[in-house]
ZAKOLDO-98526 format. One line per field, with one value per atom (N, C-alpha, C, O, CB): y, x, z; residue in three letters; atom name. Coordinates in pm, whole numbers, plus 50000, padded with zeros to 5 digits. Glycine has a CB too. Layout:
! residues N
y [Y; ...]
x [X; ...]
z [Z; ...]
code [ala; ...]
site [CA; ...]
***
This chain:
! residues 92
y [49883; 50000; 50124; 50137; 50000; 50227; 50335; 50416; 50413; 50392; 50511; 50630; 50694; 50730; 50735; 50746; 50819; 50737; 50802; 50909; 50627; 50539; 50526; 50518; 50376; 50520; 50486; 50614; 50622; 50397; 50716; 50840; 50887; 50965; 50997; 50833; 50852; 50757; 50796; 50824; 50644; 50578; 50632; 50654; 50430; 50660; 50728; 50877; 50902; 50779; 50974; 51038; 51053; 51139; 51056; 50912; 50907; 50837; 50838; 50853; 50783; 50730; 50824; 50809; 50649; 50936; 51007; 51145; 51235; 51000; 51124; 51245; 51115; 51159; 51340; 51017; 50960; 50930; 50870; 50869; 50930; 50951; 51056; 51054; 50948; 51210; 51326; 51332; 51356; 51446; 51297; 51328; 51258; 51306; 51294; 51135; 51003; 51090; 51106; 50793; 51148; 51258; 51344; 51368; 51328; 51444; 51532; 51514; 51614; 51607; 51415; 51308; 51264; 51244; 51126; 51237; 51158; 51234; 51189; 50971; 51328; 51421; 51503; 51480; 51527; 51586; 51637; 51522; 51549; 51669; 51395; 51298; 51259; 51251; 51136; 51230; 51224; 51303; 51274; 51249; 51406; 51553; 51506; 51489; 51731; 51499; 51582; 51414; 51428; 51592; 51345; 51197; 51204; 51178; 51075; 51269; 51296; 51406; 51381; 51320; 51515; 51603; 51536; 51512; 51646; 51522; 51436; 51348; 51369; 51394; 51246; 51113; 51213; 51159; 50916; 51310; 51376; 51448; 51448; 51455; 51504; 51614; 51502; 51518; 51678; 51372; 51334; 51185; 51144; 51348; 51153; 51130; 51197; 51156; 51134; 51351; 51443; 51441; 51452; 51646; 51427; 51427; 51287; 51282; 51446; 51193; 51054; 51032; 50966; 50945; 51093; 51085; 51195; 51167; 51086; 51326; 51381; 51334; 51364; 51484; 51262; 51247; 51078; 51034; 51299; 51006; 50867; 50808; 50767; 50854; 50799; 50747; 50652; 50709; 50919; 50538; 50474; 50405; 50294; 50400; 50447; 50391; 50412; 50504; 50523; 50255; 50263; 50351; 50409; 50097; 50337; 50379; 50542; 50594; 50291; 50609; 50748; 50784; 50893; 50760; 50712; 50773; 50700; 50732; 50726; 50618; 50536; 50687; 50769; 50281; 50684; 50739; 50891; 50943; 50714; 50973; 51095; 51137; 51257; 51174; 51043; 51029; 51011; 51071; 50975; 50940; 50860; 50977; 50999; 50777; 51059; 51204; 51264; 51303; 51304; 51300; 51429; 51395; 51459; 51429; 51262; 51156; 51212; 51296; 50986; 51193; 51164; 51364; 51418; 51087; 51417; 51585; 51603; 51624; 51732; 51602; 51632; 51573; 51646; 51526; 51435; 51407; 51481; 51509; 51298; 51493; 51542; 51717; 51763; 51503; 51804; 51932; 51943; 52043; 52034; 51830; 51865; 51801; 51839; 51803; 51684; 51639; 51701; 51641; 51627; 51837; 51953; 51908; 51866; 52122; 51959; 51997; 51826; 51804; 52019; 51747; 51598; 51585; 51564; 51408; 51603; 51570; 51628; 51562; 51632; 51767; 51810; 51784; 51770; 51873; 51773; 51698; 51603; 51580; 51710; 51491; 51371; 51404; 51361; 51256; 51456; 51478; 51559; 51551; 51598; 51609; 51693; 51596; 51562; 51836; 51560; 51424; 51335; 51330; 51285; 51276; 51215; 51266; 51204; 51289; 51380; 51448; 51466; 51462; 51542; 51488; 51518; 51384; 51362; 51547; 51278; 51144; 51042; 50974; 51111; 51097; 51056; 51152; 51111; 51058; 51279; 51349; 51369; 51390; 51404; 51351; 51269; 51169; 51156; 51242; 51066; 50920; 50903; 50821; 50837; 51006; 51033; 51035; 50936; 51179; 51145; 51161; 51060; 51067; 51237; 50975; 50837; 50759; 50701; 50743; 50734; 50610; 50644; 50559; 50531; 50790; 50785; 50742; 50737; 50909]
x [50085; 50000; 50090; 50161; 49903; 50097; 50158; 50084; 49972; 50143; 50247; 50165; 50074; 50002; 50232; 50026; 49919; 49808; 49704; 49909; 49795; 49649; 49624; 49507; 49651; 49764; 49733; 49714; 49698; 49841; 49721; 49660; 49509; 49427; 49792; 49499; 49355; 49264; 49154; 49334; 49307; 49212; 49236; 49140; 49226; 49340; 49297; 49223; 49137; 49492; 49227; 49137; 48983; 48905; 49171; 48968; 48857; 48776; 48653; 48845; 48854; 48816; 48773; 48684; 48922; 48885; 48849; 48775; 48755; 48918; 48744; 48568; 48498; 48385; 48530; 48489; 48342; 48346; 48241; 48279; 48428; 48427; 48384; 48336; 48543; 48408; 48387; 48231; 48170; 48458; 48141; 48031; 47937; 47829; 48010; 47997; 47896; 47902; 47797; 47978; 48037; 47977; 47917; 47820; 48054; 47958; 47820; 47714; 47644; 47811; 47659; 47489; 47495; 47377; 47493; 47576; 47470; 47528; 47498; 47469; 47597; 47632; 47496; 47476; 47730; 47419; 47278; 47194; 47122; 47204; 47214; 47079; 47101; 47016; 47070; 47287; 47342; 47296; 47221; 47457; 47357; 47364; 47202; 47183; 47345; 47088; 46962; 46974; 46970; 46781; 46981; 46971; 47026; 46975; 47116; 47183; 47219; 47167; 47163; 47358; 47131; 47059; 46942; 46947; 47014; 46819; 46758; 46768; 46699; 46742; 46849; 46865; 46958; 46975; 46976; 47009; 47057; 46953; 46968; 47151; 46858; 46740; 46666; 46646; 46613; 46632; 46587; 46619; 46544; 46541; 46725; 46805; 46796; 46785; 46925; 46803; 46837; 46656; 46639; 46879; 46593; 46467; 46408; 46310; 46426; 46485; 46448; 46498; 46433; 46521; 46616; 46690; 46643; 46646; 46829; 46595; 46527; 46417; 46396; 46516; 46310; 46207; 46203; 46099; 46148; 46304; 46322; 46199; 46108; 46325; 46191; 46053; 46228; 46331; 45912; 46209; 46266; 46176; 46140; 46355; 46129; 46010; 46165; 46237; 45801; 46145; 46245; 46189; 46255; 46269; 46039; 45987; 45957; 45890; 45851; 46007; 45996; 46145; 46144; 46008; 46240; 46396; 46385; 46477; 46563; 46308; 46332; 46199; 46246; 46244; 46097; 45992; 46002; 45967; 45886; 46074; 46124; 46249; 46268; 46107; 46342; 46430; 46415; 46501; 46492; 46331; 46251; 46210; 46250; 46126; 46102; 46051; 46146; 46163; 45949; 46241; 46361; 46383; 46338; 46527; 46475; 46517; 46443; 46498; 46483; 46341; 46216; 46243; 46276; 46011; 46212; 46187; 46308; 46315; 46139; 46415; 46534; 46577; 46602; 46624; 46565; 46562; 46475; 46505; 46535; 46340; 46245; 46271; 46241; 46097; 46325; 46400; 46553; 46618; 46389; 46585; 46726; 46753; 46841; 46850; 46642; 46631; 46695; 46789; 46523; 46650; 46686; 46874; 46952; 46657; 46855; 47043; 47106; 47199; 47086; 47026; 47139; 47116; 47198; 47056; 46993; 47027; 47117; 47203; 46912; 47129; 47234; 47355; 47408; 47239; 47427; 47538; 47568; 47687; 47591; 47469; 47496; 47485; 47586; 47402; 47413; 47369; 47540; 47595; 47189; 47579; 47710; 47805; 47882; 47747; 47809; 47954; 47946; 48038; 47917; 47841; 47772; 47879; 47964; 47588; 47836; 47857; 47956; 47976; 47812; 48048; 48222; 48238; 48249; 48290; 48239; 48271; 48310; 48399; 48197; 48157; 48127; 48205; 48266; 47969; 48186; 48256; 48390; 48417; 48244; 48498; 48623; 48673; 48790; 48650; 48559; 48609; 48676; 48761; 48501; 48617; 48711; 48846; 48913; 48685; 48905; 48989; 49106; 49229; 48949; 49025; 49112; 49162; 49263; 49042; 49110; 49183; 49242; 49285; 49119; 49283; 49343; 49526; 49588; 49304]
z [50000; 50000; 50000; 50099; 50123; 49891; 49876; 50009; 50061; 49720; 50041; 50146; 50109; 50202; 50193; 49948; 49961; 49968; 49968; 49867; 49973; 49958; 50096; 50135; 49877; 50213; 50346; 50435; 50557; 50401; 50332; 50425; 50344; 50393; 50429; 50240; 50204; 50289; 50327; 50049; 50313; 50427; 50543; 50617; 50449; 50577; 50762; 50715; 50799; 50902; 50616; 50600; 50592; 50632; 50546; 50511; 50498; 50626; 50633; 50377; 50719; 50838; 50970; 51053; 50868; 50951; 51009; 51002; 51084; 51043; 50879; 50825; 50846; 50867; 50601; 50853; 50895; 50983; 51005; 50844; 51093; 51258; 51322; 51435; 51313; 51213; 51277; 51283; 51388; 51206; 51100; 51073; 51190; 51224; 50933; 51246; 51305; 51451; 51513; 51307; 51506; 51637; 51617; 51689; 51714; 51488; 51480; 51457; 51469; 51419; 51424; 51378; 51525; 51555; 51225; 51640; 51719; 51841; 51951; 51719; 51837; 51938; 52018; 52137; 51862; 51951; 51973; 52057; 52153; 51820; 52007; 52041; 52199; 52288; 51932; 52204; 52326; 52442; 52536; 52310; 52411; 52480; 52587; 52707; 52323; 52427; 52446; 52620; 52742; 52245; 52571; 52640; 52844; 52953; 52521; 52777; 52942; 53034; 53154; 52956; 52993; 53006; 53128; 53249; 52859; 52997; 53054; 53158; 53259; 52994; 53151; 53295; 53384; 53494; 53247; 53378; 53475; 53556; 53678; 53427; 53507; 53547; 53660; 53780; 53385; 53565; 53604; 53742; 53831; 53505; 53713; 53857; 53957; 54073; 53855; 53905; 54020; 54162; 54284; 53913; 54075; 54075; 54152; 54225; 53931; 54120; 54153; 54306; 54388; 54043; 54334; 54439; 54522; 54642; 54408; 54489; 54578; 54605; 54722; 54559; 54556; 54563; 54616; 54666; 54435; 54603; 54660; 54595; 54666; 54833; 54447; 54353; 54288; 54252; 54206; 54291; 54198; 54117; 54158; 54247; 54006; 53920; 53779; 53738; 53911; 53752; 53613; 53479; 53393; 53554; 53494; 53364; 53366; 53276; 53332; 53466; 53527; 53422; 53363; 53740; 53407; 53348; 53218; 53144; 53447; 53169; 53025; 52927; 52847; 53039; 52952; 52893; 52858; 52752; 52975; 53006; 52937; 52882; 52858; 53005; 52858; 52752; 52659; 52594; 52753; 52579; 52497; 52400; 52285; 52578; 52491; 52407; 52397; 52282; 52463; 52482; 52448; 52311; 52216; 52542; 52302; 52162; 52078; 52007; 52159; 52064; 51969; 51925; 51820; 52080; 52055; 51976; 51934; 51813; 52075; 51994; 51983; 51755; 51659; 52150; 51763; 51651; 51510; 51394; 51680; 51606; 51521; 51494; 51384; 51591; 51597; 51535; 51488; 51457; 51635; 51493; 51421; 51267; 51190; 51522; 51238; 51133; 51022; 50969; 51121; 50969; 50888; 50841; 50755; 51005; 50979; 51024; 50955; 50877; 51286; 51013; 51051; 50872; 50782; 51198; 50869; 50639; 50596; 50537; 50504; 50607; 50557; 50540; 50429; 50584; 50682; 50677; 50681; 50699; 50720; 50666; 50587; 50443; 50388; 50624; 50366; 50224; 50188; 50079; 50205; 50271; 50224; 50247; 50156; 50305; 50328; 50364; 50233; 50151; 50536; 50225; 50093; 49957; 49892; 50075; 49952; 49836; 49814; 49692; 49819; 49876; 49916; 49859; 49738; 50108; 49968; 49894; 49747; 49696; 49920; 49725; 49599; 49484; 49385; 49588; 49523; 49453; 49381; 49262; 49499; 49540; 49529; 49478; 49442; 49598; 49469; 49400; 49277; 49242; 49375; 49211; 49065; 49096; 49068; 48985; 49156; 49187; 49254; 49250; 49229; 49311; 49407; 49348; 49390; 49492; 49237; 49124; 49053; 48975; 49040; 49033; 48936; 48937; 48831; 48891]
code [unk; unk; unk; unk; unk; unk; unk; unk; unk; unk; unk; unk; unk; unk; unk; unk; unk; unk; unk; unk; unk; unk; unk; unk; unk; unk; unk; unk; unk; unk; unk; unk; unk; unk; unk; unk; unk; unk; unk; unk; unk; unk; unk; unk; unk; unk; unk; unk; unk; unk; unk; unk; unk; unk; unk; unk; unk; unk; unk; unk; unk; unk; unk; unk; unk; unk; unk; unk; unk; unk; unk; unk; unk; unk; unk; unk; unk; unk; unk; unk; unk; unk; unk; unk; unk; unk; unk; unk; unk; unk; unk; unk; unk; unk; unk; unk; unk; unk; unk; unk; unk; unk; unk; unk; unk; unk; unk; unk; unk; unk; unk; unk; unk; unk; unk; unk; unk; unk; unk; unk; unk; unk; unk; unk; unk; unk; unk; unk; unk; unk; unk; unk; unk; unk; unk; unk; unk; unk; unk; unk; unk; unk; unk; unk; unk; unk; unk; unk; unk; unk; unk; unk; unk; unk; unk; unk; unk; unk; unk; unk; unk; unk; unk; unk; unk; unk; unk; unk; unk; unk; unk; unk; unk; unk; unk; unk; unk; unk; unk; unk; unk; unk; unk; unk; unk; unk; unk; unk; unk; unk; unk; unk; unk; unk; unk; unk; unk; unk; unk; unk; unk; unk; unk; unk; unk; unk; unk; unk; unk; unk; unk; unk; unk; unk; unk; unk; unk; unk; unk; unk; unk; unk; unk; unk; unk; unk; unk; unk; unk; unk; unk; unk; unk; unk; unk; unk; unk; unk; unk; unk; unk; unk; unk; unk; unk; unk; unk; unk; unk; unk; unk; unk; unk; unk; unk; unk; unk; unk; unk; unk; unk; unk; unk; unk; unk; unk; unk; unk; unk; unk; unk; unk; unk; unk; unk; unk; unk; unk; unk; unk; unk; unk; unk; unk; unk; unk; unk; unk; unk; unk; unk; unk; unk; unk; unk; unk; unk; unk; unk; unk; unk; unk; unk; unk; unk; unk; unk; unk; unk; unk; unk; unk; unk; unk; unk; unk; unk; unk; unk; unk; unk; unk; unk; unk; unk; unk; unk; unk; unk; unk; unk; unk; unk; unk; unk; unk; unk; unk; unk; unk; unk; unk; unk; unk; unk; unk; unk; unk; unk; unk; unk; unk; unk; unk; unk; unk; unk; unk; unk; unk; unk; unk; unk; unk; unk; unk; unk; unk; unk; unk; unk; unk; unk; unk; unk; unk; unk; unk; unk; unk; unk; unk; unk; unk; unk; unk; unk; unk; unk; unk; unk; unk; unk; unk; unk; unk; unk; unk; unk; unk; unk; unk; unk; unk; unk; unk; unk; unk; unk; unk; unk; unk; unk; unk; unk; unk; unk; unk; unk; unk; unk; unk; unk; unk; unk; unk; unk; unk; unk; unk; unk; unk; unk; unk; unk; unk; unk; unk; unk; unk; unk; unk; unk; unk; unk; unk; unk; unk; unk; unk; unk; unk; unk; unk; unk; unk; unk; unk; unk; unk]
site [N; CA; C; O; CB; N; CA; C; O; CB; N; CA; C; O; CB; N; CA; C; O; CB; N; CA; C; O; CB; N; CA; C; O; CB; N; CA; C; O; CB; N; CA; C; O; CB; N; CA; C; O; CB; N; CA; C; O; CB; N; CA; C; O; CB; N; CA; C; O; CB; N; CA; C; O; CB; N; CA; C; O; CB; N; CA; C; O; CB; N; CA; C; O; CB; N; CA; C; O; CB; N; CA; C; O; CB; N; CA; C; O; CB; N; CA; C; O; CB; N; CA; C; O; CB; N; CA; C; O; CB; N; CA; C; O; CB; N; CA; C; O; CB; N; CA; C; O; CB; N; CA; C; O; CB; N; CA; C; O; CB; N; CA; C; O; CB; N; CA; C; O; CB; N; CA; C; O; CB; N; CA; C; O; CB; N; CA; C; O; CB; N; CA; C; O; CB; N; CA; C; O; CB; N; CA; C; O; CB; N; CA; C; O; CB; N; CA; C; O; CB; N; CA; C; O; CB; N; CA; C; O; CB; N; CA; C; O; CB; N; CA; C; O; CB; N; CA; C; O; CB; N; CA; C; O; CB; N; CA; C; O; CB; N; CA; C; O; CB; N; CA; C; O; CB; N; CA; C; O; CB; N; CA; C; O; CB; N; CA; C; O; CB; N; CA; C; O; CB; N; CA; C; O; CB; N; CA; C; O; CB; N; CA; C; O; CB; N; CA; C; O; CB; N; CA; C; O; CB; N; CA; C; O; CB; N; CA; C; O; CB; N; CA; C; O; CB; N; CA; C; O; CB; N; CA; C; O; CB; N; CA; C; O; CB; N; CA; C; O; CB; N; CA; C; O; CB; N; CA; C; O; CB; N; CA; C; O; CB; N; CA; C; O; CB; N; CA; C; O; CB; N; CA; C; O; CB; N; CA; C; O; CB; N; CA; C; O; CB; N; CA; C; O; CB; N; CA; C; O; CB; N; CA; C; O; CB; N; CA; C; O; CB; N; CA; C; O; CB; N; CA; C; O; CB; N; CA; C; O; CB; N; CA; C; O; CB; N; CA; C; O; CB; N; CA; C; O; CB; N; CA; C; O; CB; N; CA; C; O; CB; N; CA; C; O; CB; N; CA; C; O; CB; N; CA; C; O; CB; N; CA; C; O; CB; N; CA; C; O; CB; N; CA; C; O; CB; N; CA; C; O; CB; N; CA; C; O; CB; N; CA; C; O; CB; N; CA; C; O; CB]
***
C-alpha cells in the first residue's frame, strides 16, 4: 500500500468519525441532560420507578431528533457528496 492510499484511508476514516459525532452528538447531549434532570429528581424524591427515566428520555430523543432532522440531512447529504465526489479523483 503506497503512502498516499494509506493516508487517504485514515482520512477518509476520520471524516466519517467526525460526521457520526456530529449526527449523534445532539441525540446524546439531548439523552444525558435528561437522565441527569431526572436522577436528580428521583433521588430527591426517593421514587425509583424505572419507567419514570426510560419514557422521558425517549421524548427528548424523539423531539430532539424530530427538530434537528433539517440539520442531521444536511450533513449527511454533504459528507455524501464530498465522497462521491472525490472518488474520481482516488483512482486515478
Amino acid at each position: 500500500m503506497h503512502s498516499d492510499e494509506l493516508q487517504l484511508a485514515v482520512d477518509l476514516g476520520r471524516d466519517a468519525l467526525v460526521v457520526a459525532l456530529k449526527l449523534s452528538l445532539p441525540i446524546l447531549i439531548a439523552g444525558l441532560v435528561v437522565g441527569v434532570v431526572i436522577s436528580v429528581l428521583q433521588a430527591a424524591t426517593q421514587v425509583q420507578e424505572q419507567t419514570l427515566s426510560f419514557v422521558p428520555k425517549m421524548i427528548a430523543i424523539v423531539a430532539v431528533l424530530f427538530l434537528m432532522m433539517p440539520w442531521l440531512l444536511t450533513v449527511l447529504v454533504e459528507y455524501t457528496h464530498e465522497v462521491v465526489t472525490d472518488m474520481g479523483t482516488w483512482f486515478r
